[in-house]
PDB file of N, CA, C and O in Angstrom:
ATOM      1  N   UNK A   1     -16.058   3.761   7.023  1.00  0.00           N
ATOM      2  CA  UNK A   1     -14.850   4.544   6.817  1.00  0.00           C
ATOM      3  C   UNK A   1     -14.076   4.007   5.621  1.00  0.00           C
ATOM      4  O   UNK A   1     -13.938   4.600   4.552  1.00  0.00           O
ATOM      5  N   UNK A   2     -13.656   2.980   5.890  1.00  0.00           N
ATOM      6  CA  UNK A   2     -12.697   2.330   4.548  1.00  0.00           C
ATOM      7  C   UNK A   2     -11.087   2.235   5.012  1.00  0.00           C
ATOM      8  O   UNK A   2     -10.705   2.537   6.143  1.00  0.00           O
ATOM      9  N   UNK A   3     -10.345   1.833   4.098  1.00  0.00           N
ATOM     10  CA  UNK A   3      -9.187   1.095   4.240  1.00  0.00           C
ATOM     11  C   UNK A   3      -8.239   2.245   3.763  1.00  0.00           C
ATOM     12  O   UNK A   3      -8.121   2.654   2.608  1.00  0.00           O
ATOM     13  N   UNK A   4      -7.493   2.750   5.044  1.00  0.00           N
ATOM     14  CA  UNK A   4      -6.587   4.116   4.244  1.00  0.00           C
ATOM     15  C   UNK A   4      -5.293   3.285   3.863  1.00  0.00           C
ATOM     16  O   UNK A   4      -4.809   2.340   4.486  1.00  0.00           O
ATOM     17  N   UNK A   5      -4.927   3.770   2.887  1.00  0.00           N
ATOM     18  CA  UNK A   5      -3.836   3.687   2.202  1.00  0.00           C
ATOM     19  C   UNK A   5      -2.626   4.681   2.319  1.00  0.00           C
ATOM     20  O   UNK A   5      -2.849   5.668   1.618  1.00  0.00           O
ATOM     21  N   UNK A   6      -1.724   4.734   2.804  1.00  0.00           N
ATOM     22  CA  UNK A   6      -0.640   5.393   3.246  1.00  0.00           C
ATOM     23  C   UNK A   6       0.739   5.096   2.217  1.00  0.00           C
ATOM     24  O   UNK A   6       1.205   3.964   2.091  1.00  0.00           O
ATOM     25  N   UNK A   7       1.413   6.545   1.372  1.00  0.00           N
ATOM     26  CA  UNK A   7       2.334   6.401   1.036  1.00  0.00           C
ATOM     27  C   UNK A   7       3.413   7.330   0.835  1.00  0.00           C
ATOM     28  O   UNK A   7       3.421   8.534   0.579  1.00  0.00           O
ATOM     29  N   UNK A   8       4.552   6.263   1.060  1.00  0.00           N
ATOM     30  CA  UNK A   8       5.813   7.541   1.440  1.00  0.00           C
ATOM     31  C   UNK A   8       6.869   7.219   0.368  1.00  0.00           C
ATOM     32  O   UNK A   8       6.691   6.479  -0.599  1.00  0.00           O
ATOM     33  N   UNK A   9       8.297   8.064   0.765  1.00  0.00           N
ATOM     34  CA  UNK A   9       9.268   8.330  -0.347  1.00  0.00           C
ATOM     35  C   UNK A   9       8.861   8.540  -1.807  1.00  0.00           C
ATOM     36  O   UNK A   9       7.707   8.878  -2.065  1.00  0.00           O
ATOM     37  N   UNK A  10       9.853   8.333  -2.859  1.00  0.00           N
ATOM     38  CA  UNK A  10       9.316   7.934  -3.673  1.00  0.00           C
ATOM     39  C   UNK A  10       7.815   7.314  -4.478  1.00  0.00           C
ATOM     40  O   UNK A  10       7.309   7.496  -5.585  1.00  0.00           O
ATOM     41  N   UNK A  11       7.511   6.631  -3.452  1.00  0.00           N
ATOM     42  CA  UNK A  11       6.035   6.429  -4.203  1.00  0.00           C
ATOM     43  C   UNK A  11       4.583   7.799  -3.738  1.00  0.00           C
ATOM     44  O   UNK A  11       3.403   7.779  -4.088  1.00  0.00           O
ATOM     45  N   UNK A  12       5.021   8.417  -3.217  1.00  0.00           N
ATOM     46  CA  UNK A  12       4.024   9.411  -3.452  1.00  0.00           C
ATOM     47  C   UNK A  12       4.069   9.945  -4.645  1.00  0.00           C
ATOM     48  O   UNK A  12       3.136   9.911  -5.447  1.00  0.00           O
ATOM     49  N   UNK A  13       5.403  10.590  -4.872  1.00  0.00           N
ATOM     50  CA  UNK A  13       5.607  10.898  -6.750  1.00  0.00           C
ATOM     51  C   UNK A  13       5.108   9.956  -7.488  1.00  0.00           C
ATOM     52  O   UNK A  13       4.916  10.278  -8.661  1.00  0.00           O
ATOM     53  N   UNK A  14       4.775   8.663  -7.121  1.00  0.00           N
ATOM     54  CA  UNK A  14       4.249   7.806  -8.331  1.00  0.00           C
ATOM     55  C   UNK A  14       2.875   7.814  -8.281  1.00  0.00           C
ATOM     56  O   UNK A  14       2.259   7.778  -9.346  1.00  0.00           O
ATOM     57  N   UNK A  15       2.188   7.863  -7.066  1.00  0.00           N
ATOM     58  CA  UNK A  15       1.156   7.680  -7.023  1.00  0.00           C
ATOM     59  C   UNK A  15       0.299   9.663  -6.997  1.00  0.00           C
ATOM     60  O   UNK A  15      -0.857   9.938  -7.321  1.00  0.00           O
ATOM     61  N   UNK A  16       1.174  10.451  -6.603  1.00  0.00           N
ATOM     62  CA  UNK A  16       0.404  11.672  -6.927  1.00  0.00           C
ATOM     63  C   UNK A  16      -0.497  12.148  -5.465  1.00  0.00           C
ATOM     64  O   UNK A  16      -1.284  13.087  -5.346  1.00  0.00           O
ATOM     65  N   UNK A  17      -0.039  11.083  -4.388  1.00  0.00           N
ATOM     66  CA  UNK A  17      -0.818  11.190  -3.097  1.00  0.00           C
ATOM     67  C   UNK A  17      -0.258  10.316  -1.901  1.00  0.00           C
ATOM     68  O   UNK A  17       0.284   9.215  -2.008  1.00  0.00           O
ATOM     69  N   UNK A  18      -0.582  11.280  -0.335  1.00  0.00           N
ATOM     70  CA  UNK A  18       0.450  10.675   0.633  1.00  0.00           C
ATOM     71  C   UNK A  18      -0.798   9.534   1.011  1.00  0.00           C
ATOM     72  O   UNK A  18      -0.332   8.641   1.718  1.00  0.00           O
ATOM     73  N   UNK A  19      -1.974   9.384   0.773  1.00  0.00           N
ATOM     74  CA  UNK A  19      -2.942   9.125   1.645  1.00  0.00           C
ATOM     75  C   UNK A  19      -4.002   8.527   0.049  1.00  0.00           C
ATOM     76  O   UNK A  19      -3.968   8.816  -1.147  1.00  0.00           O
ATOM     77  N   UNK A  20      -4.557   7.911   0.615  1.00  0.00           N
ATOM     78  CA  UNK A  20      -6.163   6.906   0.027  1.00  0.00           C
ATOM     79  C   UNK A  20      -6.892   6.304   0.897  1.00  0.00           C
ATOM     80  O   UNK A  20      -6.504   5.406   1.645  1.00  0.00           O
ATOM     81  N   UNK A  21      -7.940   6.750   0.843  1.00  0.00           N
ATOM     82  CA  UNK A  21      -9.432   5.755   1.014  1.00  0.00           C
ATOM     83  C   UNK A  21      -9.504   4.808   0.199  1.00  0.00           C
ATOM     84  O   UNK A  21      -9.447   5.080  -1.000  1.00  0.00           O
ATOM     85  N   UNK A  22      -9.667   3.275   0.679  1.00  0.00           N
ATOM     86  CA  UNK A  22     -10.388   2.993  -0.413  1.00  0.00           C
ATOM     87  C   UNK A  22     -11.891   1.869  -0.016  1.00  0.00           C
ATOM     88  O   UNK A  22     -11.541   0.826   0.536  1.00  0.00           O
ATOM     89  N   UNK A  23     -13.086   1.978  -0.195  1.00  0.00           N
ATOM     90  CA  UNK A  23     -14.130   1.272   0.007  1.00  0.00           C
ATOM     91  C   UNK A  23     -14.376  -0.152  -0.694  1.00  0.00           C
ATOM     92  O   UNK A  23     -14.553  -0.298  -1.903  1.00  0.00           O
ATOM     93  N   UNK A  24     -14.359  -1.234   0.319  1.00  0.00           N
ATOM     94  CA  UNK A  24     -14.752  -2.441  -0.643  1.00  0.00           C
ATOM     95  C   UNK A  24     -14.055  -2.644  -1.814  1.00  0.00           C
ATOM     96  O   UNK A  24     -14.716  -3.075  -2.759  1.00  0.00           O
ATOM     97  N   UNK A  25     -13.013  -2.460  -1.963  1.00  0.00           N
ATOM     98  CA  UNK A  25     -12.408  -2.716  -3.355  1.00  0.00           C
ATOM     99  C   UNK A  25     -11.706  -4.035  -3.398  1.00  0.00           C
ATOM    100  O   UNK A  25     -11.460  -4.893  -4.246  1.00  0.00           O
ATOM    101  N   UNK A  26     -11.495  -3.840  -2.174  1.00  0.00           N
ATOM    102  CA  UNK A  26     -10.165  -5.039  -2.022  1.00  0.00           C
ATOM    103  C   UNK A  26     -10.507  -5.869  -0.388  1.00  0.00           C
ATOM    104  O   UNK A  26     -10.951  -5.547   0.714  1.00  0.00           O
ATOM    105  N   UNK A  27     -10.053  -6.929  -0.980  1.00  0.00           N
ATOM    106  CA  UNK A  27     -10.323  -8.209   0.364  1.00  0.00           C
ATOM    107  C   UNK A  27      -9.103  -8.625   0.895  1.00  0.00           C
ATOM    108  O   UNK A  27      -9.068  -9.396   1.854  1.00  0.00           O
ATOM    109  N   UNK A  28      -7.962  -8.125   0.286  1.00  0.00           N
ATOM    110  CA  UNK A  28      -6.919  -8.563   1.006  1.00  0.00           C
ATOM    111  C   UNK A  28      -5.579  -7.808   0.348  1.00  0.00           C
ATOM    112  O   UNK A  28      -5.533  -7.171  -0.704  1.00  0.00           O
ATOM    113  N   UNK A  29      -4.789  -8.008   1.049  1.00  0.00           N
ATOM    114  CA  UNK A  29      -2.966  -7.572   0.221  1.00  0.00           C
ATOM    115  C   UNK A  29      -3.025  -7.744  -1.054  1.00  0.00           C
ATOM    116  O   UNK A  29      -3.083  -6.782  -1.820  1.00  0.00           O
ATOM    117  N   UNK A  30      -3.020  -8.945  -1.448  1.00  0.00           N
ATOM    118  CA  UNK A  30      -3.214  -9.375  -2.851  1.00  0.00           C
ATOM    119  C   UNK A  30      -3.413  -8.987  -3.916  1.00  0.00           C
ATOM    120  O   UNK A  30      -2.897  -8.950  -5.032  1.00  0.00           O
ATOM    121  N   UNK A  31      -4.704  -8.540  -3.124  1.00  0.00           N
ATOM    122  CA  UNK A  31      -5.989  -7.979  -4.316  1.00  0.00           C
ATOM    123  C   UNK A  31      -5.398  -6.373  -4.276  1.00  0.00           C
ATOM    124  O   UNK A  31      -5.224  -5.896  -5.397  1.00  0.00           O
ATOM    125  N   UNK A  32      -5.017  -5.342  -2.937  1.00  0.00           N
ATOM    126  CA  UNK A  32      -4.730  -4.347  -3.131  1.00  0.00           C
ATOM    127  C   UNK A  32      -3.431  -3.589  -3.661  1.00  0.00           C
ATOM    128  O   UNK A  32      -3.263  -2.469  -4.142  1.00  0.00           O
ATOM    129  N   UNK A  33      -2.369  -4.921  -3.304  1.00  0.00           N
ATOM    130  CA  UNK A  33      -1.240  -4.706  -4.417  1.00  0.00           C
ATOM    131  C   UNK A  33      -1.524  -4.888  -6.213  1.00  0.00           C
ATOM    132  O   UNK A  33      -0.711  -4.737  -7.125  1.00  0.00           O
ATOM    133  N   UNK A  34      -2.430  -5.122  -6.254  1.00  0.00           N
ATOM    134  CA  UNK A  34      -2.739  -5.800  -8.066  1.00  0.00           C
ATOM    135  C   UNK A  34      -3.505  -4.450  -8.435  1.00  0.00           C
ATOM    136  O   UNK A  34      -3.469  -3.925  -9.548  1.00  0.00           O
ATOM    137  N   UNK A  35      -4.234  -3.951  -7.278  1.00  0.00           N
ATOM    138  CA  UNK A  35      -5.343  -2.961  -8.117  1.00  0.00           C
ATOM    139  C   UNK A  35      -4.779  -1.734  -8.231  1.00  0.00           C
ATOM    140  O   UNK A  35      -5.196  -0.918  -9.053  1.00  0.00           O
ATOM    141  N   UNK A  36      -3.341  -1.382  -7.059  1.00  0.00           N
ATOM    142  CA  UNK A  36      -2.497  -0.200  -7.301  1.00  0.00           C
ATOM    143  C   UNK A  36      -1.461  -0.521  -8.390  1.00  0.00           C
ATOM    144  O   UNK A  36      -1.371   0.422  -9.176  1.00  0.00           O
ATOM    145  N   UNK A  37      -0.723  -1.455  -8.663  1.00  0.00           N
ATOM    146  CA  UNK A  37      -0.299  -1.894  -9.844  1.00  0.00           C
ATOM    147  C   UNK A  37      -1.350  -1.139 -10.994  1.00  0.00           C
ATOM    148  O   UNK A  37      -1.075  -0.029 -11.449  1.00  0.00           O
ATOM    149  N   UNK A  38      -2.366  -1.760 -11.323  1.00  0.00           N
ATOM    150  CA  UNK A  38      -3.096  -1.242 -12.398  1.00  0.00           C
ATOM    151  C   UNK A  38      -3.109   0.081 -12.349  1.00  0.00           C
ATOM    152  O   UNK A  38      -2.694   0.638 -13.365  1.00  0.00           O
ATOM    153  N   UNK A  39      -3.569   0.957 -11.206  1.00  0.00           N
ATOM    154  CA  UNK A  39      -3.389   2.456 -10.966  1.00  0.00           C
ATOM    155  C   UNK A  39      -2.344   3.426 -11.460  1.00  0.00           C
ATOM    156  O   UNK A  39      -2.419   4.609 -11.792  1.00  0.00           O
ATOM    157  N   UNK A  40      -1.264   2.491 -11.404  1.00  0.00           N
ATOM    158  CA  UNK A  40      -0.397   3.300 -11.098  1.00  0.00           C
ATOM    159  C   UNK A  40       1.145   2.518 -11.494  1.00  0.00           C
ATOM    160  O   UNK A  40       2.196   2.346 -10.876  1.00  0.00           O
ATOM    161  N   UNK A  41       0.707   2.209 -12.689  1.00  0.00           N
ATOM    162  CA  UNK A  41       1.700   0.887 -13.469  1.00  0.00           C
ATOM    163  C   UNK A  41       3.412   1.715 -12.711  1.00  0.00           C
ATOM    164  O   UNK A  41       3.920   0.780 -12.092  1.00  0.00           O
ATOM    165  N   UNK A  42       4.095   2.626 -12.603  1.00  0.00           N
ATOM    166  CA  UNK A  42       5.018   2.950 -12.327  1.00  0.00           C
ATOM    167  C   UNK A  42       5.604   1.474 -11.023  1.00  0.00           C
ATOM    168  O   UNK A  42       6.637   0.805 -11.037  1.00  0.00           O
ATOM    169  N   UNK A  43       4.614   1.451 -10.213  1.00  0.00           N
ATOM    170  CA  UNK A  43       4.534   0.745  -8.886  1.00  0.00           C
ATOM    171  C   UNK A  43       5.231  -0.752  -8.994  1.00  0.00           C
ATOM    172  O   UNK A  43       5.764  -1.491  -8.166  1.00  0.00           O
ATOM    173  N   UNK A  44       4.933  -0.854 -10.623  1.00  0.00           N
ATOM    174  CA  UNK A  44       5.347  -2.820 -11.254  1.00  0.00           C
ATOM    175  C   UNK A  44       7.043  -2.315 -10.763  1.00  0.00           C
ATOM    176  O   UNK A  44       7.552  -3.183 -10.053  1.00  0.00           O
ATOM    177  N   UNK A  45       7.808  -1.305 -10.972  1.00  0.00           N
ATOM    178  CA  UNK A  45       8.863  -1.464 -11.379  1.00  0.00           C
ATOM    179  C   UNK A  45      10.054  -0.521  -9.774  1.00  0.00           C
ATOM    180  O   UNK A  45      11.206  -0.104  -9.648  1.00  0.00           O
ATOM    181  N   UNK A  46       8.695  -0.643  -8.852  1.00  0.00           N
ATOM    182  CA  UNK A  46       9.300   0.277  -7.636  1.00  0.00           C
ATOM    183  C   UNK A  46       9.406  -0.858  -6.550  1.00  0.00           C
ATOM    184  O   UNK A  46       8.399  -1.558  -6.455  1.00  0.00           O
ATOM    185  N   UNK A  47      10.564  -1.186  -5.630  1.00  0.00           N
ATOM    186  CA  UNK A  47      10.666  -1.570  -4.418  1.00  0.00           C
ATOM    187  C   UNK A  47       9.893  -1.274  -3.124  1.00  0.00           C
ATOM    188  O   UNK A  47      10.203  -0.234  -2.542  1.00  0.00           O
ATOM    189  N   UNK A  48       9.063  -1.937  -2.667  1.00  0.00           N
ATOM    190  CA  UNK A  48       8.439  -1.539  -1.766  1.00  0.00           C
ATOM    191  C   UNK A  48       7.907  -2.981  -0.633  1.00  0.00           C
ATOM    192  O   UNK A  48       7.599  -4.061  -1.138  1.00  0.00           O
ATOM    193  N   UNK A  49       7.875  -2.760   0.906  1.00  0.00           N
ATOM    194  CA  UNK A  49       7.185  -3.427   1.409  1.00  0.00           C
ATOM    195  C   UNK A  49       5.717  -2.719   2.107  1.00  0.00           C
ATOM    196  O   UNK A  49       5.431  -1.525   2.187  1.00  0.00           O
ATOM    197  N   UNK A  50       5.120  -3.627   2.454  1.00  0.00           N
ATOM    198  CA  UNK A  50       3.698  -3.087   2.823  1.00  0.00           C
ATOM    199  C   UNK A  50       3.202  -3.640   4.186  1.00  0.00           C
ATOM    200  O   UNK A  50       3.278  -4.820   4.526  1.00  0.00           O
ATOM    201  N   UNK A  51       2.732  -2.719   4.849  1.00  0.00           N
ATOM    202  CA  UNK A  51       2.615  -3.032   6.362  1.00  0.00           C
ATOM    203  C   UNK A  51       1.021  -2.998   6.362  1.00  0.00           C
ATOM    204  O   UNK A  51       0.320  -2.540   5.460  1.00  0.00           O
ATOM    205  N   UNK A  52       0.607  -3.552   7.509  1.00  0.00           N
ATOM    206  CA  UNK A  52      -1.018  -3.357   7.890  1.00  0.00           C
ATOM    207  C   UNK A  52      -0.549  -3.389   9.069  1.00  0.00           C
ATOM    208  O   UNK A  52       0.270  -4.172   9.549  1.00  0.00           O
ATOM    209  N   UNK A  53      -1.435  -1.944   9.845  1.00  0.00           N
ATOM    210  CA  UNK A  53      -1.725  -2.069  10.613  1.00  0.00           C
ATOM    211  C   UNK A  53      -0.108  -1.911  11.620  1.00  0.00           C
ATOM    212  O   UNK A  53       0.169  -2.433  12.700  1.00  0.00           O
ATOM    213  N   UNK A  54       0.624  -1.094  10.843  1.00  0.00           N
ATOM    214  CA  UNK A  54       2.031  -1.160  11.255  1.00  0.00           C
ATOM    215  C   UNK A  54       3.091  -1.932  11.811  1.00  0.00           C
ATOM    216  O   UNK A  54       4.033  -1.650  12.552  1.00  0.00           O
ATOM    217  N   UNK A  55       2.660  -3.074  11.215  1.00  0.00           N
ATOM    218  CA  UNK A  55       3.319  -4.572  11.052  1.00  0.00           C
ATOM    219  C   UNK A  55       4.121  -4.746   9.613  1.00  0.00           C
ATOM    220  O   UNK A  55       3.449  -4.485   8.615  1.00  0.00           O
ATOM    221  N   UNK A  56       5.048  -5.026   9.477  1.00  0.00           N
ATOM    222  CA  UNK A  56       5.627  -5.273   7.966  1.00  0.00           C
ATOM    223  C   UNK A  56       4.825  -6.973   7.726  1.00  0.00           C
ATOM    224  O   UNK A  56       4.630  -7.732   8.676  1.00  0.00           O
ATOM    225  N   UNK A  57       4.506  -7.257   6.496  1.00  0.00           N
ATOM    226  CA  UNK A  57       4.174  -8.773   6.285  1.00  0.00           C
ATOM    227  C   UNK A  57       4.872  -8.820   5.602  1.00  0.00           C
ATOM    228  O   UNK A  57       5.644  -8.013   5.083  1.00  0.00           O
ATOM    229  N   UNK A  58       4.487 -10.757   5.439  1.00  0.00           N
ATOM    230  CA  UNK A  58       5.544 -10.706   4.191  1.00  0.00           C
ATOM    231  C   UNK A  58       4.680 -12.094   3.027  1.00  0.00           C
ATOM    232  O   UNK A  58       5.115 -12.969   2.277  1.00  0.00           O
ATOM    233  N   UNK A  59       3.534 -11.704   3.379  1.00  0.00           N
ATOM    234  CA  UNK A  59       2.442 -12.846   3.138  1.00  0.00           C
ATOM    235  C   UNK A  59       1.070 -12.446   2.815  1.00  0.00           C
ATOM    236  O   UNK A  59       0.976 -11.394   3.448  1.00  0.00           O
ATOM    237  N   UNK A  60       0.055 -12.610   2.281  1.00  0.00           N
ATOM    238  CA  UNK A  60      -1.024 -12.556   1.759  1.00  0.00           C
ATOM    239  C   UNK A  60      -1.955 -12.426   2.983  1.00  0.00           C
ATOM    240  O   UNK A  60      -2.212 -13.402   3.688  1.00  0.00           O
ATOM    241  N   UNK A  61      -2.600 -10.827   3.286  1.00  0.00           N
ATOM    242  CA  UNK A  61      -2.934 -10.659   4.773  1.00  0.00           C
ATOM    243  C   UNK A  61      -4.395 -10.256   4.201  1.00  0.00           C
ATOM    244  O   UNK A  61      -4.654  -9.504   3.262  1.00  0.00           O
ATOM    245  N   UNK A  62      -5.644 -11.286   5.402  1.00  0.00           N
ATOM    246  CA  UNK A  62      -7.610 -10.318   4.838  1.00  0.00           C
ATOM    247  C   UNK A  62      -6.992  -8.844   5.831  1.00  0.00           C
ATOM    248  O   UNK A  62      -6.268  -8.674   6.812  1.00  0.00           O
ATOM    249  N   UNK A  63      -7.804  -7.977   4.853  1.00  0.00           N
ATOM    250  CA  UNK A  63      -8.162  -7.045   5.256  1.00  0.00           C
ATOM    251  C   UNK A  63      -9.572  -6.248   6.045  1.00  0.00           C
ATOM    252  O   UNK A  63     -10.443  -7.107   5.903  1.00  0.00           O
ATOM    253  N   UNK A  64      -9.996  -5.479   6.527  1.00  0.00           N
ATOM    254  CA  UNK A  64     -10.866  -5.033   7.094  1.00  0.00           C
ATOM    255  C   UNK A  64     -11.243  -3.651   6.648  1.00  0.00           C
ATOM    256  O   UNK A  64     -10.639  -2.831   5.956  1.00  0.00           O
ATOM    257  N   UNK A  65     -12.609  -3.620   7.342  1.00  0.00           N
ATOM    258  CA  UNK A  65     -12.896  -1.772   6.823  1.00  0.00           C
ATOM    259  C   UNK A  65     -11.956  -1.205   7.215  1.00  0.00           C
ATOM    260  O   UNK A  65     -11.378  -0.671   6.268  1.00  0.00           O
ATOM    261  N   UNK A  66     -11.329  -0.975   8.434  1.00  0.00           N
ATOM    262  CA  UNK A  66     -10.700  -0.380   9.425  1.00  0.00           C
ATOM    263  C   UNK A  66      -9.152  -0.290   8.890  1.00  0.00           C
ATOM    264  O   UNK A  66      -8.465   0.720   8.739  1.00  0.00           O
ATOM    265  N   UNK A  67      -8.880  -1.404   8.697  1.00  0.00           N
ATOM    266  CA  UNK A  67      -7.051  -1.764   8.364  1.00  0.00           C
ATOM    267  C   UNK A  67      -6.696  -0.057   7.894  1.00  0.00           C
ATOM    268  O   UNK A  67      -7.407   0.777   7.334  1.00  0.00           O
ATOM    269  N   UNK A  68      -5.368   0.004   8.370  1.00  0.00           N
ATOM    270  CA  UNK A  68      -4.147   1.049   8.158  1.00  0.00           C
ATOM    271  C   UNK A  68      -3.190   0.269   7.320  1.00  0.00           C
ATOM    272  O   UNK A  68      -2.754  -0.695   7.949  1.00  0.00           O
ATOM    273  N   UNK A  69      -2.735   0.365   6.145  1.00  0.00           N
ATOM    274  CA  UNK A  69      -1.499  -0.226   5.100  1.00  0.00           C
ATOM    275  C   UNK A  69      -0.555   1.203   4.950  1.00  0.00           C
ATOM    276  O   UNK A  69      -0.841   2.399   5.011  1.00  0.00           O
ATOM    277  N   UNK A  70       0.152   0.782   4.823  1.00  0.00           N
ATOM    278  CA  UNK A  70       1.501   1.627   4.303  1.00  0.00           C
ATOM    279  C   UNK A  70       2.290   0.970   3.510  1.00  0.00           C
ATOM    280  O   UNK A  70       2.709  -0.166   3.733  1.00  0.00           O
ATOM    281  N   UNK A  71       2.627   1.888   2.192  1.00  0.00           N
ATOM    282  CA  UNK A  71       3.771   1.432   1.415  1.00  0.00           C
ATOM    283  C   UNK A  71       4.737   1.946   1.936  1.00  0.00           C
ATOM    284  O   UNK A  71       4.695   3.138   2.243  1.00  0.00           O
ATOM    285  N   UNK A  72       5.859   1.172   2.168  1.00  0.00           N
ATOM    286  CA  UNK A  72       7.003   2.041   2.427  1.00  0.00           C
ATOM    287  C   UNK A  72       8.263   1.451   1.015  1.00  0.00           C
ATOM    288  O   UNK A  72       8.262   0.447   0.303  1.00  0.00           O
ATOM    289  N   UNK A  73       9.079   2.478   1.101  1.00  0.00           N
ATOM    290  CA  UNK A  73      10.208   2.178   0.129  1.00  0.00           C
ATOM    291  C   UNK A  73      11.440   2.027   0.674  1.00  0.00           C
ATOM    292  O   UNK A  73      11.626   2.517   1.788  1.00  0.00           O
ATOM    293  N   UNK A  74      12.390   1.409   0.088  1.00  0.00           N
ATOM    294  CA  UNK A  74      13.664   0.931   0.798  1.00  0.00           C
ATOM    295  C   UNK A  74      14.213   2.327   1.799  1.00  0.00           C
ATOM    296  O   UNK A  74      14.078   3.535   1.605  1.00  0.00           O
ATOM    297  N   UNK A  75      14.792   1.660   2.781  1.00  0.00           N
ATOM    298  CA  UNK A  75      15.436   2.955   3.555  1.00  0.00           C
ATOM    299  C   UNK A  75      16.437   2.524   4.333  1.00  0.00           C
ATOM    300  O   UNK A  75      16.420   1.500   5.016  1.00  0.00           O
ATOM    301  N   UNK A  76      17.565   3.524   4.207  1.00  0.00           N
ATOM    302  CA  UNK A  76      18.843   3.175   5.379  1.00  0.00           C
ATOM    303  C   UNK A  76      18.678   3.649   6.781  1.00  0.00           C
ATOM    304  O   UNK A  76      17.965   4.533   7.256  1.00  0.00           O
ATOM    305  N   UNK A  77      19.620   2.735   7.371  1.00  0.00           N
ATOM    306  CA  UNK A  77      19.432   3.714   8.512  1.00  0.00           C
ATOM    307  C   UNK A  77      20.848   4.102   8.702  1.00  0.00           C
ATOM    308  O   UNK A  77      21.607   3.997   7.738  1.00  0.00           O
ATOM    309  N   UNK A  78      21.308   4.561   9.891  1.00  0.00           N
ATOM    310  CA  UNK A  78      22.751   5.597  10.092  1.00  0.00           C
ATOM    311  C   UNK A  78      23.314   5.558  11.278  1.00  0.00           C
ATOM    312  O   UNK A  78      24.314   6.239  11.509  1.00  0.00           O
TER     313      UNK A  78
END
């Protein structure tokens, strides 16, 4: 299957998509924050945290075929 990539607010306009597959590309956070950076240079200059697996981290996480990530962008609540 592969590693979906999930994205909301603002960064869908950057990235052009709510959703990604991606196969073997990436072994960890690290590596998949650096390779959407390159994608999608807008991303160097956007606020965002990133969840796996619908956990927020805040640290350099391995990934799996399976893993669920989400970018999310700053948000209030009310």
């Amino acid at each position: 299957m592969g590693i979906s990539v999930f994205f909301f607010g603002q960064l869908t306009d950057i990235t052009g998509c709510a959703i990604m597959q991606l196969k073997d590309e990436v072994q960890d956070t690290d590596q998949l924050d650096n390779l959407l950076k390159e994608r999608y240079p807008l991303l160097q200059q956007s606020k965002y945290v990133i969840t796996v697996d619908r956990t927020i981290i805040r640290e350099n996480r391995r990934l799996t075929p399976d893993t669920e990530i989400a970018l999310l962008p700053p948000f209030s609540g009310g």
